[in-house]
N, CA, C and O atoms as a GROMACS GRO file, in nm:
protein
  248
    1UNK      N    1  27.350  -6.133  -9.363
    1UNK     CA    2  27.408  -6.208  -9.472
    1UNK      C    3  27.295  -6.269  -9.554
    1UNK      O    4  27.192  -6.291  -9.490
    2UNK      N    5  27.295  -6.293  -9.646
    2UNK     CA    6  27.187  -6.323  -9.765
    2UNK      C    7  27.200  -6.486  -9.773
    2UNK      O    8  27.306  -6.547  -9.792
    3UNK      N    9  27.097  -6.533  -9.758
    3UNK     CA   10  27.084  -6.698  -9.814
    3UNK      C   11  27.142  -6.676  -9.935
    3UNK      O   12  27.141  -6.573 -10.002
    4UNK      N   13  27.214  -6.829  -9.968
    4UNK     CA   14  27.338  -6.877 -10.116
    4UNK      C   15  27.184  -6.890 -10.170
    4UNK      O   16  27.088  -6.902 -10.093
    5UNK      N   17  27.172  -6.886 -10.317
    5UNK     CA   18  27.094  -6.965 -10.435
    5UNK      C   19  27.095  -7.083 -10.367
    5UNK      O   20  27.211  -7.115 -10.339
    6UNK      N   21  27.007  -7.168 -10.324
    6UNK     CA   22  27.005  -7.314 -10.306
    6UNK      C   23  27.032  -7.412 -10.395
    6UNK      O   24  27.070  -7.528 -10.376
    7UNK      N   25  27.000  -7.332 -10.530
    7UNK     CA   26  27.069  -7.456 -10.663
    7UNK      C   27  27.194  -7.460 -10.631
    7UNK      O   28  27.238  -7.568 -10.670
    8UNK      N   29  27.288  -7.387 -10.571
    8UNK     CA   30  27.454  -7.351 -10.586
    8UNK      C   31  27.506  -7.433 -10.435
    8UNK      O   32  27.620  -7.457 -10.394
    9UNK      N   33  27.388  -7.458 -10.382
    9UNK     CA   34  27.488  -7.493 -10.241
    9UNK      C   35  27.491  -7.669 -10.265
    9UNK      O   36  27.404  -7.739 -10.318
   10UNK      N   37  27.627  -7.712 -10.204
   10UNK     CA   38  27.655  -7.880 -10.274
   10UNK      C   39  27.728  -7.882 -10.140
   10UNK      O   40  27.811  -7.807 -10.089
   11UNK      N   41  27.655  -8.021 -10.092
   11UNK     CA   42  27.772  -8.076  -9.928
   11UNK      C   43  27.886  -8.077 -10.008
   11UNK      O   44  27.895  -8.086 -10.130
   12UNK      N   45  27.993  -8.065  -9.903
   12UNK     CA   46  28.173  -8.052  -9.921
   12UNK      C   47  28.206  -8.194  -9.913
   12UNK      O   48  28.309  -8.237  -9.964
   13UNK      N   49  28.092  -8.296  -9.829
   13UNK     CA   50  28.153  -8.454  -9.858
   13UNK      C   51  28.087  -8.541  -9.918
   13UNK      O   52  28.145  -8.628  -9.982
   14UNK      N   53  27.951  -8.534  -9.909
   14UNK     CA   54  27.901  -8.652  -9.996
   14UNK      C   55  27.832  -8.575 -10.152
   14UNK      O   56  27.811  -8.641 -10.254
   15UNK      N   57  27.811  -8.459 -10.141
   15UNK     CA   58  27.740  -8.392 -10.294
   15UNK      C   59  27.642  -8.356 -10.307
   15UNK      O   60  27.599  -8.303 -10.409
   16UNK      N   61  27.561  -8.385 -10.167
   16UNK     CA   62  27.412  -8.389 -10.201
   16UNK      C   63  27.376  -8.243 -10.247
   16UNK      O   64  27.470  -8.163 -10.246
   17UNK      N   65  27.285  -8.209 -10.277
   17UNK     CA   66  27.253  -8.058 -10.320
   17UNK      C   67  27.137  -8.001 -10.243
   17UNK      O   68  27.029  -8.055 -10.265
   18UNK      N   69  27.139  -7.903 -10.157
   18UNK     CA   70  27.012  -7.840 -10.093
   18UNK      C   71  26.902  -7.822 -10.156
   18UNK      O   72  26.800  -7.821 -10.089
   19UNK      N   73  26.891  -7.800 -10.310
   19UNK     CA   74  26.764  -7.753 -10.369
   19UNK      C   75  26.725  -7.880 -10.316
   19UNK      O   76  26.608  -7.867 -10.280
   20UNK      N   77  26.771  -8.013 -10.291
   20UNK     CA   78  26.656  -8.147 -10.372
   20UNK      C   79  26.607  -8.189 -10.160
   20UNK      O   80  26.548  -8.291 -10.122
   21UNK      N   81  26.653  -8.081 -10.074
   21UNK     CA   82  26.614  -8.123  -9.937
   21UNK      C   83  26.498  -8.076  -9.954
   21UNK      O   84  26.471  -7.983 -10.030
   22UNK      N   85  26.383  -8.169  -9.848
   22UNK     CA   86  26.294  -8.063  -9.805
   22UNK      C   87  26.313  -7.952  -9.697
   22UNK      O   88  26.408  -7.931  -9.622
   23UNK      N   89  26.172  -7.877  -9.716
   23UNK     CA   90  26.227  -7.734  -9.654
   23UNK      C   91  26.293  -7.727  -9.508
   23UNK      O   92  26.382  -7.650  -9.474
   24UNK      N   93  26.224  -7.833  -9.423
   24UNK     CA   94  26.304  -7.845  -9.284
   24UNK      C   95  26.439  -7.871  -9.254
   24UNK      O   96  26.507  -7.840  -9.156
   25UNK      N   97  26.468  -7.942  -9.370
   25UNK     CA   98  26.589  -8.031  -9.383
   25UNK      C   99  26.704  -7.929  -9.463
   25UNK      O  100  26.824  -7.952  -9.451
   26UNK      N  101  26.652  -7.818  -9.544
   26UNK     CA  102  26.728  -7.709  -9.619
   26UNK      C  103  26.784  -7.610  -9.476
   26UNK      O  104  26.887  -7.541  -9.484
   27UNK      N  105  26.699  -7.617  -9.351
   27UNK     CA  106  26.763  -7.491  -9.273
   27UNK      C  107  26.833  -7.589  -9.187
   27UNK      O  108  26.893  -7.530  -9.098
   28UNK      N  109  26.846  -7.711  -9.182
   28UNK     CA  110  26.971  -7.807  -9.101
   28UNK      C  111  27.139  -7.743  -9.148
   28UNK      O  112  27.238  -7.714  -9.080
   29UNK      N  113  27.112  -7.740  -9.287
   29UNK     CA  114  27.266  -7.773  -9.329
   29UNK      C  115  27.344  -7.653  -9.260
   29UNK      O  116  27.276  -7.559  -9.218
   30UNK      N  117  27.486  -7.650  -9.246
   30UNK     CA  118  27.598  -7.639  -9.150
   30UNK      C  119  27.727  -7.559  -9.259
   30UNK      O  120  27.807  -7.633  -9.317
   31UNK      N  121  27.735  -7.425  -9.275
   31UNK     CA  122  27.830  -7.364  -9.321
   31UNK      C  123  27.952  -7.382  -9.247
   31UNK      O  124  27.956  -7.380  -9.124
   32UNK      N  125  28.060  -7.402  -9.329
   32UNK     CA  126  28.232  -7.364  -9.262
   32UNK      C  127  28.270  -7.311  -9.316
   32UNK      O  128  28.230  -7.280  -9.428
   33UNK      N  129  28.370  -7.274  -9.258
   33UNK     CA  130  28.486  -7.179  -9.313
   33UNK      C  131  28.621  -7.222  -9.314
   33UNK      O  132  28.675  -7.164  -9.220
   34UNK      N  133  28.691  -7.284  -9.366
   34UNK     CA  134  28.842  -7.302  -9.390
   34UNK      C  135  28.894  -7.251  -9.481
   34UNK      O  136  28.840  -7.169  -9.554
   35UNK      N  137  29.016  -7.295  -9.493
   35UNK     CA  138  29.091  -7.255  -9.576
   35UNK      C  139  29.049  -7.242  -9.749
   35UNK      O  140  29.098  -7.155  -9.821
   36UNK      N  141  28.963  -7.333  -9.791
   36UNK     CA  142  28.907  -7.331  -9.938
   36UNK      C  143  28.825  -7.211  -9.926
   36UNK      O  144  28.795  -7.166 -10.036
   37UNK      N  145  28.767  -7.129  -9.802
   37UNK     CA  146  28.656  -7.050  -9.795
   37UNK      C  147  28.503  -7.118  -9.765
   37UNK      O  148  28.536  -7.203  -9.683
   38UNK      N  149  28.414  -7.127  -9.774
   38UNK     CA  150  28.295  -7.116  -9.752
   38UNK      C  151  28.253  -7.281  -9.794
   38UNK      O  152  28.287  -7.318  -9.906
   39UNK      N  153  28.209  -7.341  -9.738
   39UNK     CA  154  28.140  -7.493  -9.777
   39UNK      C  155  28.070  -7.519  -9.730
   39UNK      O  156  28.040  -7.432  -9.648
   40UNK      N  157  27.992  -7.628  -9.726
   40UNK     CA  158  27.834  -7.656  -9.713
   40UNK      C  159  27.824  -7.785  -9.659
   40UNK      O  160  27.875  -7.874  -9.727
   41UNK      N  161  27.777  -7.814  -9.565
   41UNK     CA  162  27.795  -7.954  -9.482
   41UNK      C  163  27.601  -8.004  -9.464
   41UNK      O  164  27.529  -7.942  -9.386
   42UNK      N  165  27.558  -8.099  -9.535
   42UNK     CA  166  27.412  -8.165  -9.533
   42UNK      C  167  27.396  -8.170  -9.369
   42UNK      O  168  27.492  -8.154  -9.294
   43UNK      N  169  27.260  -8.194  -9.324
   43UNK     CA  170  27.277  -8.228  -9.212
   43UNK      C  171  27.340  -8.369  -9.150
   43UNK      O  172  27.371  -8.379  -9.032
   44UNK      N  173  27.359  -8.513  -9.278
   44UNK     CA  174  27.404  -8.641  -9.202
   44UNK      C  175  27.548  -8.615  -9.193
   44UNK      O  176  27.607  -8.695  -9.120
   45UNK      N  177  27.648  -8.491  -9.268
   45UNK     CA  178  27.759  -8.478  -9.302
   45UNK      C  179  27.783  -8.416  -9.157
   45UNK      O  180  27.871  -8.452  -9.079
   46UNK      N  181  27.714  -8.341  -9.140
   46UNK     CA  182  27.746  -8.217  -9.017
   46UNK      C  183  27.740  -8.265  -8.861
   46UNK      O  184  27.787  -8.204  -8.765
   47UNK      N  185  27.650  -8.429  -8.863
   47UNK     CA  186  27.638  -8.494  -8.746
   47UNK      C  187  27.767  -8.520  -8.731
   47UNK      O  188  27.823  -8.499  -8.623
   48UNK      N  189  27.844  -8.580  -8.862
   48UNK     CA  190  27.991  -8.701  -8.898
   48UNK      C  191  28.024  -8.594  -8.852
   48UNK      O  192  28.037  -8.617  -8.732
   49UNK      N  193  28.048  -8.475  -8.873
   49UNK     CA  194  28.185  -8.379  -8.870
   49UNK      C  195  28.222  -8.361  -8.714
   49UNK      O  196  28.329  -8.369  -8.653
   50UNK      N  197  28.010  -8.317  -8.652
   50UNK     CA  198  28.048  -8.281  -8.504
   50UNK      C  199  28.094  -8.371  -8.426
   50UNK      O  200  28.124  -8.333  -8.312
   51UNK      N  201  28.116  -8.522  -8.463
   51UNK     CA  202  28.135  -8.641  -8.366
   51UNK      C  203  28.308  -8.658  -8.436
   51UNK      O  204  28.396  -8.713  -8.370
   52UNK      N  205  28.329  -8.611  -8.554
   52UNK     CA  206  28.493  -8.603  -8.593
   52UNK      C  207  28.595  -8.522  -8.491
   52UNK      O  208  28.704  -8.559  -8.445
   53UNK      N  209  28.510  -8.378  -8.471
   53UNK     CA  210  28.590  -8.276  -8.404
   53UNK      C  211  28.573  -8.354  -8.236
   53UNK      O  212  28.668  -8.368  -8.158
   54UNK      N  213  28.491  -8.379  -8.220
   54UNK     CA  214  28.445  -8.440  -8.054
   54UNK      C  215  28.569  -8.530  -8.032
   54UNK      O  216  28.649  -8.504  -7.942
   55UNK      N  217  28.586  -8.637  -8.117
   55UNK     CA  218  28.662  -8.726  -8.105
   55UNK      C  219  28.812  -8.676  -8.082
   55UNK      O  220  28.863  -8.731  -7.984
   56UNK      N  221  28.914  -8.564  -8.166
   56UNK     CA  222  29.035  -8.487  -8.144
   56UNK      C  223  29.057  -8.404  -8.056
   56UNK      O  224  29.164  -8.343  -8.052
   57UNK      N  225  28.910  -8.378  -7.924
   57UNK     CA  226  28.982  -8.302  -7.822
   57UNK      C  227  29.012  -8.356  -7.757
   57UNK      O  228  28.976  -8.474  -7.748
   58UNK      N  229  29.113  -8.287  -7.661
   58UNK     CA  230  29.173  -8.368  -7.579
   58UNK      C  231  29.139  -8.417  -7.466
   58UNK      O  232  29.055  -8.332  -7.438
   59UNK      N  233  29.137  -8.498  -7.367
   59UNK     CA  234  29.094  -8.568  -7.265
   59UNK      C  235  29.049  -8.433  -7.175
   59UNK      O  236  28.939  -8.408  -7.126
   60UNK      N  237  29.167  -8.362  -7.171
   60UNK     CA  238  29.175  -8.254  -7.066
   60UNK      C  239  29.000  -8.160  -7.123
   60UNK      O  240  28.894  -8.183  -7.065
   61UNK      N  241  29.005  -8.125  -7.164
   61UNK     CA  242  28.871  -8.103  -7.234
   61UNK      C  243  28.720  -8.141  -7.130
   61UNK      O  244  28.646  -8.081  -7.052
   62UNK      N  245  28.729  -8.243  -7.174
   62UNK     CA  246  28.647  -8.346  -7.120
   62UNK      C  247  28.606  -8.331  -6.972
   62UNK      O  248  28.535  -8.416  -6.919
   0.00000   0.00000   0.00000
């Protein structure tokens, strides 16, 4: 699969834009896939998200 244009990629929650990361910080960010298709999660967005999903499994899980 081909790297997005980095001007084009924008986090899905706060906006930030990958061109303006530095380069370490450009291979953090976190693709999904839902229902809108394809979005772009920064790396402080993608910490929030993995501790969002952590939080809705269920005990049994655990």
């Amino acid at each position: 699969m081909d790297d997005p244009d980095p001007v084009a990629v924008h986090c899905a929650r706060c906006g930030r834009s990958r061109a303006e990361a530095a380069p370490a910080d450009a291979l953090a960010w976190a693709m999904t896939h839902d229902e809108r298709g394809r979005t772009w999660l920064c790396p402080a967005c993608a910490r929030t998200h993995a501790r969002d999903i952590e939080g809705k499994l269920p005990d049994e899980y655990w």
